[in-house]
C-alpha positions in Angstrom: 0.8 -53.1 -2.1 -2.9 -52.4 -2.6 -5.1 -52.8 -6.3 -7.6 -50.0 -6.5 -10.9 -50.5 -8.5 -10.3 -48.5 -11.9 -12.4 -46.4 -14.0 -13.4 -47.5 -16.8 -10.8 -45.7 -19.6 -8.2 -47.9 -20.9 -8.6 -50.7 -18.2 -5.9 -53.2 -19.5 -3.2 -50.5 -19.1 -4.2 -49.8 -15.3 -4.3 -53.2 -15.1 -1.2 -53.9 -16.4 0.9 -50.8 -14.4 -0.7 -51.7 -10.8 1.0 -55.6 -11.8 4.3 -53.7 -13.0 4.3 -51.5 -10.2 4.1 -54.4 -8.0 7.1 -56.4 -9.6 9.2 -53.1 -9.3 8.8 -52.7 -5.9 9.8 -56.1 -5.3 5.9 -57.2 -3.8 5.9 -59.6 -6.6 9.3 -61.5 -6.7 10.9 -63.3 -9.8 9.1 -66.7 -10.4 6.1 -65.9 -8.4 2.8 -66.7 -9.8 0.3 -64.3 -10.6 -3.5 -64.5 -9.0 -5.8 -66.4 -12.2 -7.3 -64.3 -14.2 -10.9 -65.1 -12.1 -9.7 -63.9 -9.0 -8.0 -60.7 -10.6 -11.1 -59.7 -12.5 -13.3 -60.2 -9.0 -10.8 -58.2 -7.2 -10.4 -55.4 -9.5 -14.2 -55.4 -10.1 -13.6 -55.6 -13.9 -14.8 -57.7 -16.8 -12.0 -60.6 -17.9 -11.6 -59.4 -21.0 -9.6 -56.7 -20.0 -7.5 -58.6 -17.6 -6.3 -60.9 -20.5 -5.7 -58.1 -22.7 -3.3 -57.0 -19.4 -1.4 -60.3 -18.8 -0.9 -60.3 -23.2 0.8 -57.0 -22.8 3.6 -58.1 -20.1 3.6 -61.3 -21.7 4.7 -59.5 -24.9 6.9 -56.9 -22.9 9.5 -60.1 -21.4 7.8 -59.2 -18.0 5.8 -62.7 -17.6 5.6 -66.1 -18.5 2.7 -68.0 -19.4 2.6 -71.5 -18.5 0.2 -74.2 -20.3 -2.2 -75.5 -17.0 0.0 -73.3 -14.4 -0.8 -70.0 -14.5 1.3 -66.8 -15.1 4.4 -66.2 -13.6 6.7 -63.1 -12.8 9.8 -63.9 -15.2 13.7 -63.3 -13.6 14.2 -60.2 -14.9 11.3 -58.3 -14.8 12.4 -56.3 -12.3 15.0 -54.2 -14.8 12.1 -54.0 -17.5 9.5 -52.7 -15.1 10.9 -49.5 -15.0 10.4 -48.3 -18.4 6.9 -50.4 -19.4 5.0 -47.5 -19.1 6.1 -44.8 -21.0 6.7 -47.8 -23.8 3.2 -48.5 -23.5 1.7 -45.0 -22.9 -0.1 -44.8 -26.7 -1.4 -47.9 -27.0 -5.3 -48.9 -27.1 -6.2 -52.8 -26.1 -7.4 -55.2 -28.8 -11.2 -55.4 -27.2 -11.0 -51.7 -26.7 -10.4 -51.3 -30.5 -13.0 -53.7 -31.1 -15.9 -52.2 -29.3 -15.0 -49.0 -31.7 -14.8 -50.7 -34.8 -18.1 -52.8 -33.9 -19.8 -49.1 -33.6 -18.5 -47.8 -36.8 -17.8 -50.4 -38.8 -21.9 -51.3 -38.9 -22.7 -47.9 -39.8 -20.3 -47.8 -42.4 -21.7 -51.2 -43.6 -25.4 -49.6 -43.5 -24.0 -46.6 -45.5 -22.3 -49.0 -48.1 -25.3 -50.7 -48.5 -27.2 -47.2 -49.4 -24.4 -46.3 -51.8 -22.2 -49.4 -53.6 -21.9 -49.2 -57.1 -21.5 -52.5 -59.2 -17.9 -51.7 -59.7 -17.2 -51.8 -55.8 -19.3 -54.3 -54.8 -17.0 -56.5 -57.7 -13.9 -54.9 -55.4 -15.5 -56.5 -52.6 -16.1 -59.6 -53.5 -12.3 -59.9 -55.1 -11.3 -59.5 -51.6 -13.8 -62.0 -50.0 -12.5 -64.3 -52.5 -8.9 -64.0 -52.0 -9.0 -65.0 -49.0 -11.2 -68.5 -49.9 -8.8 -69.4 -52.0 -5.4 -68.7 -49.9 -4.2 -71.7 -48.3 -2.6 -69.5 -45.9 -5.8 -67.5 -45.0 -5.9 -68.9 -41.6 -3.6 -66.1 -40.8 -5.7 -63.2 -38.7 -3.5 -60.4 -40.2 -4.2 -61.8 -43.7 -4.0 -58.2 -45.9 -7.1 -59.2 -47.8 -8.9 -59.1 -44.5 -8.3 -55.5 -44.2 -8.8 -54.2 -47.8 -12.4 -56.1 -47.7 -13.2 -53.7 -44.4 -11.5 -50.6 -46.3 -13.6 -51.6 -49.7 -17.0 -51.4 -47.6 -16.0 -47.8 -46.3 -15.1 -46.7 -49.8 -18.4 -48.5 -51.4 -20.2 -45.7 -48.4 -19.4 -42.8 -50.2 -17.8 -40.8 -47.5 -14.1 -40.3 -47.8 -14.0 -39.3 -44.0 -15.2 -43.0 -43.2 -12.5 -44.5 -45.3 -10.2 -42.4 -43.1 -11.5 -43.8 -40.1 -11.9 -47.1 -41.3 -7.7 -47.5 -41.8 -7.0 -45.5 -39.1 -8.9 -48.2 -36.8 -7.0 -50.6 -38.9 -3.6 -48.8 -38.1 -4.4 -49.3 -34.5 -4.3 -53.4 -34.7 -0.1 -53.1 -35.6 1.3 -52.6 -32.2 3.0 -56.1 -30.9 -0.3 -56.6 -28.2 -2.2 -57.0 -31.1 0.6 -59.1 -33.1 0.6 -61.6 -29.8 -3.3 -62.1 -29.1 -3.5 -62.9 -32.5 -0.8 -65.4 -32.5 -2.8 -66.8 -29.6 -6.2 -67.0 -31.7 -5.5 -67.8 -35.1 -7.7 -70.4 -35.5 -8.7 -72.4 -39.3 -12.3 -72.2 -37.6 -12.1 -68.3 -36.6 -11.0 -67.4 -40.5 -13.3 -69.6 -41.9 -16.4 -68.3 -39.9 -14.9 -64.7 -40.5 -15.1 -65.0 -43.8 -18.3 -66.4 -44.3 -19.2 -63.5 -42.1 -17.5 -61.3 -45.0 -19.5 -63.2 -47.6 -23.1 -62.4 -45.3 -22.0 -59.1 -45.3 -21.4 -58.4 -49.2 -24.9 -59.9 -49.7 -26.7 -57.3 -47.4 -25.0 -54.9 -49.2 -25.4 -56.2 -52.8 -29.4 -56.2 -52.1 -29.2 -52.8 -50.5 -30.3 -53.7 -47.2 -29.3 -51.3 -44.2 -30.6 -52.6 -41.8 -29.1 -56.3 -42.6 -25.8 -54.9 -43.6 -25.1 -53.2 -40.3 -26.0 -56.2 -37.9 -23.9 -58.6 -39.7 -21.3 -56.5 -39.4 -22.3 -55.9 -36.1 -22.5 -59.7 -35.4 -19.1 -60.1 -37.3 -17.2 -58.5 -35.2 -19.0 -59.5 -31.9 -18.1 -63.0 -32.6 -14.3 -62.4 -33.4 -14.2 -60.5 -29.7 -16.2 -63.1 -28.1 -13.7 -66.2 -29.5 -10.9 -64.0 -28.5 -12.4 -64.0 -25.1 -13.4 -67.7 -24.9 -10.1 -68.9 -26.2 -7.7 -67.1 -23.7 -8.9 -68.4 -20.4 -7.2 -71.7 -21.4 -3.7 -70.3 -21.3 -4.0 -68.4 -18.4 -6.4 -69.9 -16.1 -4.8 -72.7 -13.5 -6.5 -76.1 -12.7 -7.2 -74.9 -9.2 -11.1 -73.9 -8.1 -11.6 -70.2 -8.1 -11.1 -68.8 -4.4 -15.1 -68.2 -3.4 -15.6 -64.5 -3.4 -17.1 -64.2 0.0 -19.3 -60.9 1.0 -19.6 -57.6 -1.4 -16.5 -56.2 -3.3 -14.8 -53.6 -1.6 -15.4 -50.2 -3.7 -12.1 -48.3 -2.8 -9.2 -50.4 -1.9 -8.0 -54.3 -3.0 -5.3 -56.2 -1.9 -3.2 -58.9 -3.7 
């Protein structure tokens, strides 16, 4: 069965139906291994980011297996789950998808807090940033404080609309893709440098500066995509060499 280059809207769902089309259909048998994550990016003509966020999502639906320094594998019954993946799956948006939006609203909502904070809420801010210092179990990604100190911006911006958006975006991060790349990436580093990122933040906006307040935001969330990026490569990618990519990528039609 062919792969066909995708456009780009929602790529980690294409993505992930051309694989589950291809373990219905029996092309890709129980126990075999998938291509790395390399060669399916360079064959798709797609960034990696969205391939992991693929290969997350049938790891989560029971479909594959993920093996430490082997590669990913088609599990023994994926065949009788293939079936209904897609309509399962039909509403949900991809963790990098999610936070290319919030990276674009999220730093205007910063800039807008900056403009607008009263003393009261920038003390509501800083209760949150604080919370999470002094948690031992802050090294948790879904830590509530975490939230409430991006919802607390939004309200400190004036614009009730914002503070819609803001937990709607939020919302977005409780399907179980999001639950399992974040089990992945929990790191003690990644929460400490997040909320030192939170603390940067608060002080842009305590000294009602914009311009400051939307790039560390901006820079806040750029790092959390970029470690989430880094960090997955090492569960999925095998020990052997890439395959060399040989002449120009076909623009219509792929094969596996």
């Amino acid at each position: 069965m062919p792969l066909t280059l995708l456009e780009p809207r929602r790529i980690y769902r294409q993505i992930a139906e051309q694989i589950v089309a291809m373990i219905a259909s029996g092309e890709l048998a129980p126990n075999a291994r998938l291509p790395s994550e390399r060669d399916l990016a360079l064959r798709l003509g797609v960034s990696r980011p969205p391939v992991r966020e693929a290969l997350i999502a049938l790891e989560v639906e029971g479909l594959v297996d993920v093996r430490m320094g082997s590669g990913v594998y088609v599990r023994q019954e994926a065949a009788s789950r293939a079936s209904t993946w897609r309509a399962r799956k039909a509403g949900e948006i991809g963790p990098f998808e999610l936070l290319a939006a919030r990276r674009m609203v999220e730093s205007t909502i910063a800039a807008e807090a900056a403009r607008n904070a009263t003393p009261e809420q920038l003390e509501a801010i800083q209760e949150t940033v604080d919370a999470i210092r002094d948690d031992a179990q802050r090294y948790d990604l879904r830590h509530p404080a975490d939230r409430l100190f991006h919802v607390r911006i939004a309200e400190a911006s004036g614009n009730t609309a914002l503070v819609l958006m803001t937990n709607v975006l939020w919302d977005l991060r409780d399907g179980s893709l999001h639950r399992r790349i974040e089990e992945h990436f929990s790191t003690r580093e990644l929460r400490d440098r997040s909320n030192q990122d939170h603390a940067d933040i608060l002080t842009a906006v305590r000294a009602h500066d914009a311009q400051a307040a939307a790039s560390l935001m901006r820079r806040h969330l750029t790092r959390v995509e970029r470690e989430l990026s880094r960090a997955w490569p090492a569960i999925t990618d095998t020990a052997q060499a890439a395959r060399p990519t040989g002449g120009a990528r076909q623009r219509s039609r792929v094969r596996m």
